[in-house]
Structure formats: C-alpha cells, structure tokens
C-alpha positions, -999 to +999 in steps of 0.1 A: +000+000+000+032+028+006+041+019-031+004+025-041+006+060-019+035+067-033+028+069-065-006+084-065+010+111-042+037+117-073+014+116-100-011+139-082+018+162-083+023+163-113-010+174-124-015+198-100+019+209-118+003+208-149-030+226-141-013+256-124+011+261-157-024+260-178-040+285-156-007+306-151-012+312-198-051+320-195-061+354-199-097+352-174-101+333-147-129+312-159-109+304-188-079+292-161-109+273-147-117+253-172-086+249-186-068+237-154-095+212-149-090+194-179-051+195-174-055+182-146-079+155-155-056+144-187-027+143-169-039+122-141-054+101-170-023+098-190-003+084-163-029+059-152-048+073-117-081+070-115-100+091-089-132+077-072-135+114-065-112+144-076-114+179-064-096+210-087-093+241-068-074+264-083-066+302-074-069+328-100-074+354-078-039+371-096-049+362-131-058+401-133-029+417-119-013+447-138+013+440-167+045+440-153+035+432-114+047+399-101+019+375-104+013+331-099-016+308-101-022+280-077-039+245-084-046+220-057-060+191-065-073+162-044-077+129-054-097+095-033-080+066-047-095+032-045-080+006-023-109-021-032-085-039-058-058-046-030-062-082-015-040-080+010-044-094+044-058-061+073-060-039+042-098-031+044-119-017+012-122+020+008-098+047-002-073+071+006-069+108-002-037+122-015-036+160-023-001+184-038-006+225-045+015+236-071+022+271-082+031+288-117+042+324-122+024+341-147+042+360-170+048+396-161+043+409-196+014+390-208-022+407-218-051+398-200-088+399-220-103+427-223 
C-alpha cells in the first residue's frame, strides 16, 4: 500500500503541476478554470490514476494583476484513490486521499482579456 501512496501522491503532483502552468497562460479566470480542470484530469489520466472522487481548486485570484506586477496561479488538486483492488491481508476496502498544491508564475508581460 506505501508503493500505491506513493505513486498516487507523485502523480497527483504532477497534475496539479500541470494545471497551475495551464492557468498561469489564461487570460480570465474562468478560462484558467476550465482549462486547469482538464489539465488536470488528462494528466492524471495519461499516467494511469483514476480518482473515485477528484477535487480541482485552483486560485486565480492574480490572473488580473497589472502587466509588469509579479503574479502566480495555484492549483490543488485532491484525489480518493480506490483501495478495493488490493487483497491483502488487514488492508480493508475503501480509499485514501492524496492532495499536492503547485504554483506557476504568470508572466509579467502578458495581456489579460479585455
């Protein structure tokens, strides 16, 4: 089960890496929205985790900020992934949550929508 932690744990890192550089390049926040969430959902995907339940927050509160201000955007993501395929002796049926924040400057020179 540490292996199976493990690597959720890394691979839930990686697309909360993923979703915070796709919301980082949006221009509105409910573009970074979207956007994140289906970074986020492929890369988990492509690397083979399935979530019985997945939460994407991320913060675009600085999406906004004024050309040349020092600015980031945040994505957290949480993932509940399944134990009920491991048949191992004491390990019961049910899940375990693994969560990584990641955050992604956003360019300081970049145009925001109008």
């Amino acid at each position: 089960m540490a292996g199976r932690h493990t690597v959720a744990q890394q691979v839930t890192e990686t697309a909360a890496a993923d979703a915070a550089r796709v919301a980082s390049i949006a221009r509105t926040t409910t573009t970074a929205q979207a956007d994140a969430r289906a970074a986020a959902e492929r890369s988990l995907a492509n690397q083979g985790l399935h979530c019985a339940q997945l939460a994407v927050d991320v913060d675009t509160s600085q999406i906004a900020t004024a050309v040349g201000q020092r600015a980031a955007a945040t994505a957290t993501i949480t993932c509940h992934v399944s134990l009920s395929d491991l048949a191992s002796p004491g390990v019961l049926p049910g899940s375990m949550r693994v969560s990584a924040s990641m955050t992604s400057p956003i360019d300081r020179f970049r145009s925001t929508a109008p």
